[in-house]
C-alpha positions in Angstrom: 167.2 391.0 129.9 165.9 389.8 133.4 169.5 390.1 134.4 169.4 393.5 133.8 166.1 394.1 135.3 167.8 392.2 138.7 170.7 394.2 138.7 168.6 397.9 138.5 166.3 396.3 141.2 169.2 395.5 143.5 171.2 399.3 142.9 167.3 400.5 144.0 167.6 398.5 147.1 171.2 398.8 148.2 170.6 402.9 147.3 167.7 402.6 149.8 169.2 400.8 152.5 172.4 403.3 152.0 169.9 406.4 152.6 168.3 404.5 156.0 171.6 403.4 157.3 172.5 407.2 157.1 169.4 407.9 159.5 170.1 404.8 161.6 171.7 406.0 164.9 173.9 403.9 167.1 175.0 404.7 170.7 177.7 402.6 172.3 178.6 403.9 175.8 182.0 402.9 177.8 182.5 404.0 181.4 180.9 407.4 180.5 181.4 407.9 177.4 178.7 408.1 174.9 179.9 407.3 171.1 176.6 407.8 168.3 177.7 406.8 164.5 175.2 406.0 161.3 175.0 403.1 159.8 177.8 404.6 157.2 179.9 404.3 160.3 180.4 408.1 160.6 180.6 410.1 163.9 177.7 412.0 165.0 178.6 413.0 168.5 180.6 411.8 171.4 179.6 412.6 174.9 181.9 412.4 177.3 180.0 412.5 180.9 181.0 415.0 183.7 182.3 411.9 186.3 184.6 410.6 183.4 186.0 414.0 182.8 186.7 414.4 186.7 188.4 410.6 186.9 190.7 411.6 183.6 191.6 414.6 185.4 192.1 413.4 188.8 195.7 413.2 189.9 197.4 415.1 187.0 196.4 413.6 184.0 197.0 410.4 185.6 194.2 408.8 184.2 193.8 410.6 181.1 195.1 407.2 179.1 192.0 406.2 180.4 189.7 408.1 179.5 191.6 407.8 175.8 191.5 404.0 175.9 188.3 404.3 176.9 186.9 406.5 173.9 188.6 404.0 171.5 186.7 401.0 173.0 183.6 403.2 172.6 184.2 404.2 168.8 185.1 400.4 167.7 181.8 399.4 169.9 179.8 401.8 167.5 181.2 401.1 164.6 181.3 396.7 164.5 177.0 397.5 166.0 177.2 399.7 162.8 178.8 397.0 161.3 176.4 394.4 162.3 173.2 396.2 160.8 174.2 397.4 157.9 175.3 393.7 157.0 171.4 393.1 158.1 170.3 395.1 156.0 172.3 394.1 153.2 171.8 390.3 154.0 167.5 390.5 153.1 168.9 392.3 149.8 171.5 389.7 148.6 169.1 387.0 149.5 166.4 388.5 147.4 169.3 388.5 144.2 169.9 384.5 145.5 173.0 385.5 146.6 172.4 385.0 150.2 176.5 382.8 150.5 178.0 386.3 149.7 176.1 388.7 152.7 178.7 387.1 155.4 181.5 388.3 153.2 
């Protein structure tokens, strides 16, 4: 029965840690550009600042592959920070069910 008791008690936890990863916000910024996820890894907003709009667009869209690569490297940086604290956040959860060996999973 204490199994059961531990597994409702962990579903509580990872349920509440789900609901304050969704109001965790995460900014990663790359030459101009501003990516902000959630700790669920989805996109809020991106901001792409006026100075990086006027390098993409300077020489005829010479730079544009830029300003592309540019927005990638900003979305993965978000998303592995979002990566990091939500594994955080799990890790004080599995250690509390003593299985802390499976949080780096």
């Amino acid at each position: 029965m204490n199994k059961f008791k531990d597994l409702y008690k962990f579903q509580k936890q990872a349920k509440e840690i789900k609901e304050k990863l969704q109001n965790t916000h995460i900014e990663a910024e790359v030459e101009g550009i501003t990516v902000t996820v959630d700790g669920q890894q989805e996109i809020i907003k991106v901001q792409i600042s006026d100075s990086a709009c006027e390098e993409a667009y300077k020489d005829n869209y010479k730079n544009k592959k830029k300003l592309e690569e540019n927005l990638v490297k900003a979305l993965n940086k978000a998303i592995k920070r979002s990566q990091q604290i939500g594994a955080e956040q799990m890790k004080g959860v599995m250690g509390d069910m003593g299985m802390g060996g499976f949080a780096g999973m």
